[in-house]
C-alpha positions, 0 to 999 in steps of 0.5 A: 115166185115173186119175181115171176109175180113181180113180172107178171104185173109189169108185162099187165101194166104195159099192155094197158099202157099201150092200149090207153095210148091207142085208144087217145090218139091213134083209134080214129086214124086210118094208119091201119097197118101201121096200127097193126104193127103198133099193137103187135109190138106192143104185146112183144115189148111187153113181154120183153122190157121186164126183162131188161135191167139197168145197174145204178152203182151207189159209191160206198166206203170200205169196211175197215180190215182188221189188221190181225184180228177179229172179235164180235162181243156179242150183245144179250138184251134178255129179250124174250123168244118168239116161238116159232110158229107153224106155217099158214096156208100158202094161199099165193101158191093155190091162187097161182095153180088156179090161175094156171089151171084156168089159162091151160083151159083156154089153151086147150079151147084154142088147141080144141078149135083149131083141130075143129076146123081142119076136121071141118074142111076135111068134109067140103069140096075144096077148091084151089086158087094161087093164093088160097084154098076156097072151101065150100061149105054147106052151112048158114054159118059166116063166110070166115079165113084162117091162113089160106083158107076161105070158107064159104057157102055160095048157095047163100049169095049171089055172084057180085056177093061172093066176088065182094066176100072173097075179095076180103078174105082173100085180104086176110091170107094174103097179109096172114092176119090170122098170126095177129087172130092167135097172137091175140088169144094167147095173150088172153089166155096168159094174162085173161085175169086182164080185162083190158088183154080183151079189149086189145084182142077186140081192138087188134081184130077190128082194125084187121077188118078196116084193113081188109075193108080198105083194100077191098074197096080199092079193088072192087068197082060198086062200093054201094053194092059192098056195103049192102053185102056187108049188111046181109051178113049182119045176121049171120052168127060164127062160132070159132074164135080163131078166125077171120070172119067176115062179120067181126066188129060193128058193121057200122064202124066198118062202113064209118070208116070205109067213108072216113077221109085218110088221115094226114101224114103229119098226125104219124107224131102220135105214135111217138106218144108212148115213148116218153112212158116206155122211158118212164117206165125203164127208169122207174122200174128197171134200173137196180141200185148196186152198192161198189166199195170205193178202191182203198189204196191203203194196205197194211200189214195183215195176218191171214191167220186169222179168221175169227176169235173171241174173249172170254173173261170173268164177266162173260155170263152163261148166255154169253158162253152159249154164244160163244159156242154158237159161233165158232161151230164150223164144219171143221171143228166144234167148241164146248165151254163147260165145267164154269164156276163162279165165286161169291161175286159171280166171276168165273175161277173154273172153266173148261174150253175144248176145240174138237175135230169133226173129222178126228174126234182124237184130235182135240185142243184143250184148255183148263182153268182151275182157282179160286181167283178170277180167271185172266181174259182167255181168247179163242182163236181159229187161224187159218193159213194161206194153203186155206188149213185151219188150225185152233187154239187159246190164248191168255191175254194181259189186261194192259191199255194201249194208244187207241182211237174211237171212231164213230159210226156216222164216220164225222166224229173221232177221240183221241185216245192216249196212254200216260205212262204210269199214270193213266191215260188222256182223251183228245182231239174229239172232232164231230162234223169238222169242229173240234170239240170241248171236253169236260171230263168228270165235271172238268172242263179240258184246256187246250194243251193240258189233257185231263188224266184218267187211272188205267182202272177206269173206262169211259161211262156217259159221253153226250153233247151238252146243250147251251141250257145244259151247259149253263146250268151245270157248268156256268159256260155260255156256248157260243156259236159253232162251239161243241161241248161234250160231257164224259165221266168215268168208271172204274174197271177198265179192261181192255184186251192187248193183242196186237192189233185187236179190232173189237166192238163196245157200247157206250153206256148211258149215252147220248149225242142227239140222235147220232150213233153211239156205236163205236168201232176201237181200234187200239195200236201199238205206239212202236212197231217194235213190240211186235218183236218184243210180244214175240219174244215174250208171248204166253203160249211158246218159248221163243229161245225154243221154238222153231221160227220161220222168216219168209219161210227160210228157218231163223235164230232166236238171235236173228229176230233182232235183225228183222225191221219190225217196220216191215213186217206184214204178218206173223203168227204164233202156233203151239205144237198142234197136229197141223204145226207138227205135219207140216214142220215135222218134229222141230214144231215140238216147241212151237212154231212162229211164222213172220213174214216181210211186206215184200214176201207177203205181197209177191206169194200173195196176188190173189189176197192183195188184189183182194184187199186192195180192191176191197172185194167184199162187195156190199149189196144194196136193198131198196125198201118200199120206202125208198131208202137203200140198206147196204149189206157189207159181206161177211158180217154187217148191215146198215139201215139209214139212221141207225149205226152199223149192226152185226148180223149175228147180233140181231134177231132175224124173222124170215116167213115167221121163222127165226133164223139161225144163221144170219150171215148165212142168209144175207150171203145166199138169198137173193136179195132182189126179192126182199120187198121190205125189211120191218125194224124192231128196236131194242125197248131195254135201250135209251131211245137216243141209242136206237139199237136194234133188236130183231128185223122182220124180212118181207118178201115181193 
């Protein structure tokens, strides 16, 4: 409905377009063909330029892919829900019924006339001529054509009269005028709530006559004794629309003309006078704006395994469980969170997850943790192979931090972020904009060389920028210029989850770096590809001495894994003995099963897969507000408003014609996107103003 709207209003803004250009420069010229083909084009090229589109490609980054896995921790921002209210009366569909009703009717009127006419000619003598069909008619009405046919009564002019009157008429058959008579009144029963669609019509049926007139006075040798004729049939009324009549327009503008001096050939320019607006038109218009990721030659090593998984730790409140079950519903499987409780401290030491098939209601994967102290960080995992077979399960993960590195939203500021041995961990090379910036880590300024110790139980608390006045206030350093200064304290309670090479989000807290992003991205690395090897070795979920271990799918030792090169090693997966595991490996899987493959293998029985990534063909789309900023939608999971660091979808709250939705991602993946007019913004009230997160956005349609 809104892009028929949408076109709707385009084809009305050309039609007035070209009649504003006929009206300045071409009415008073005697190009009358030629004005004839002009106003005929006019009316097709508005109808067909809305329909012609040109794509304009926005070059963006590509979304960084995890390497092994994924997991959202999603926000709780205890706002309150809008309840959602009944639609209002659709008063765009009723306007549009009765505007339709209204151009039926007068199709209908059209459809009405014409079978008036021939029902009229039926009952008058007819008289055949080579190029029309004279019809001699008994009434006072106007001497008329329509297509071949003339319509006349002769007992109402003499005979140098009638000769005149044939002579025009014959005008209109011969150059079949009476195309332009219906193209006219279809317009108008289209677009009839266009006033200037009447004018046009006017303006088209007038400069029929001209032509008619002109060529008449060609051919006739008493041009005097044509006028009079013309005058004689002034009083004369006429009743159907769809013809030619004899009388049509002011009789004065037609003998005006009949004495107006032919227009010089030079003045032709003014046709080209709409030119320029028809590309004004295509450019302002008709030109969509296409996000296209940039090619990243860059491919790592990645586990296809794995779609989707989430942690849960001691602290995941009650909402966040609920979350969590909400998001790993699919159509294969359901995840319910139960039987959690809390100690004194309101740290979960029971809890109860179970996976169940939607198809096998038997087949369940379950999890049991029962205490009386804190539970270990539990993740939950889908994993999906290359055959598109999804299995799932749970894992313990070790509180243990690793070599990492924050990189900020606005992609212009990065840490450095590094692991002492046995003793804590240090931050560094922290860039903004280019320059390297000064660190003054809890009240300490960091010299070059001599990084600051962090205790592996704490996590960074406030980051900011500091200001000349700040930094002369609380730390007696003047700023020079071009210097950056940022202050960053700590806390205690650093957990940060090892697994491989986990990609999660977190928010800083409290913290502020004048008006830009405070959203980042952690990527934390092992420092050796050898712990690979070792994780597998030593993983929680199956012995590896026992279990049934694949290397580029030919059966290997336990003994053997040392042989590997870990360096090229592009994907690996570990499976308890789940029903998927036990069919497909049969009775060896009872142990479990680990899957590794090499870069070479994985890259020759995967081309789909790494064209895929090579060209990074999660393609973003682009949204263009009424305001003229472009949103960038990137597949899958995130969206990106001018101004506000990336948000994930399935973090926010999304109202769609007063609704609030419940599958985000779901939405941005299937509605077209072209018809989005605007989308409102509401910001999260509970965080600091610096942070500008969102809270929920507010989709508007065309």
């Amino acid at each position: 409905m809104e892009n028929l709207m949408l076109y709707f209003i385009k084809a009305n803004g050309l039609i007035i377009l070209f009649y504003l250009m006929y009206v300045l420069f071409l009415r008073k010229e005697t190009f009358f063909v030629s004005n004839r083909l002009y106003m005929i084009l006019g009316l097709i090229l508005s109808l067909i330029l809305p329909l012609i589109t040109f794509t304009k490609t926005i070059w963006v980054d590509p979304t960084p892919v995890p390497e092994f896995y994924q997991e959202i921790t999603p926000e709780n921002n205890n706002a309150i829900e809008i309840p959602i209210q009944e639609n209002p009366l659709d008063w765009t569909l009723i306007l549009s019924t009765v505007y339709v009703i209204i151009s039926v009717v007068i199709l209908l009127k059209i459809g009405i006339e014409i079978a008036s006419f021939y029902n009229r000619i039926r009952k008058h003598n007819q008289q055949k001529e080579a190029n029309f069909t004279l019809i001699h008619s008994n009434t006072s009405e106007n001497p008329f054509s329509f297509f071949h046919y003339i319509v006349i009564n002769p007992h109402l002019f003499s005979e140098a009269e009638l000769q005149h009157i044939v002579t025009h008429e014959s005008i209109h058959v011969k150059q079949k005028h009476s195309i332009d008579v219906l193209l006219g009144k279809l317009f108008c029963a289209v677009f009839w709530v266009n006033p200037i669609i009447w004018l046009y019509r006017k303006a088209m049926l007038q400069n029929l006559e001209f032509i008619a007139d002109n060529e008449t006075f060609k051919q006739i040798e008493n041009k005097y004794e044509y006028q009079k004729t013309l005058l004689k049939v002034v009083t004369h009324q006429h009743d159907l629309s769809i013809t030619n009549q004899f009388y049509q327009s002011l009789i004065k503008k037609r003998i005006v003309m009949l004495h107006t001096n032919q227009s010089h050939k030079r003045n032709a320019w003014k046709y080209a006078t709409i030119l320029p607006l028809l590309v004004g038109f295509m450019l302002l218009f008709q030109i969509k704006t296409v996000a296209q990721v940039k090619e990243n030659s860059k491919v790592a090593a990645y586990a296809v395994e794995v779609d989707y998984s989430h942690i849960v730790t001691s602290k995941t409140t009650d909402a966040e469980i609920k979350e969590i079950e909400t998001s790993f519903q699919d159509d294969e499987y359901n995840l319910k969170i139960s039987n959690v409780k809390r100690n004194n401290e309101e740290e979960i030491i029971e809890i109860k997850l179970e996976f169940s098939s939607k198809e096998n209601s038997k087949t369940k994967d379950i999890k049991i943790v029962k205490g009386d102290k804190p539970i270990t960080p539990i993740r939950i995992y889908i994993k999906e192979d290359k055959n598109n077979t999804k299995s799932v399960g749970f894992e313990d993960v070790k509180d243990k931090f690793v070599y990492g590195k924050f990189v900020s939203d606005e992609e212009n500021s990065t840490i450095q972020v590094e692991k002492v041995e046995n003793e804590g961990w240090t931050v560094d090379n922290m860039i903004k904009d280019g320059k390297k910036i000064n660190l003054i880590i809890n009240g300490k300024l960091q010299i070059e060389n001599e990084k600051i110790k962090i205790p592996l139980d704490q996590e960074i608390d406030v980051m900011k920028e500091l200001n000349a006045s700040d930094l002369k206030s609380k730390y007696k350093i003047d700023k020079k210029e071009g210097e950056v200064y940022y202050e960053l304290t700590t806390k205690k309670e650093l957990k940060i989850n090892e697994d491989k090479n986990l990609r999660i989000n977190e928010k800083t807290k409290n913290s502020s770096t004048s008006n830009k992003a405070l959203t980042f991205d952690v990527s934390y690395k092992k420092t050796e590809q050898v712990d690979i090897i070792n994780n597998i070795k030593n993983g929680d979920n199956v012995d590896a001495k026992k279990a049934l271990i694949i290397f580029n799918d030919k059966e290997i030792t336990y003994e053997e894994l040392d042989k590997i090169n870990p360096n090229e090693i592009a994907s690996s997966s570990v499976m308890t003995a789940t029903k998927y595991a036990l069919n497909k490996y049969g009775e060896k899987a009872k142990n479990g099963v680990i899957v590794i493959e090499s870069k070479d293998f994985f890259e020759k029985n995967n081309p789909d897969l790494m064209e895929k990534l090579k060209n990074n063909s999660a393609k973003p789309k682009s949204i263009e507000l009424k305001s003229g900023d472009v949103v960038i939608v990137f597949e899958g999971d995130k969206i990106k408003f001018p101004g506000y660091p990336t948000q994930y979808l399935n973090q926010l709250k999304l109202e769609f014609q007063g609704k609030i939705l419940e599958d985000n991602i779901d939405f941005f993946k299937n509605y077209e996107l072209e018809k989005i007019k605007d989308i409102k913004i509401i910001e999260d009230d509970l965080s600091p103003k610096e942070k500008k997160r969102i809270k929920k956005i507010i989709i508007e349609t065309k």
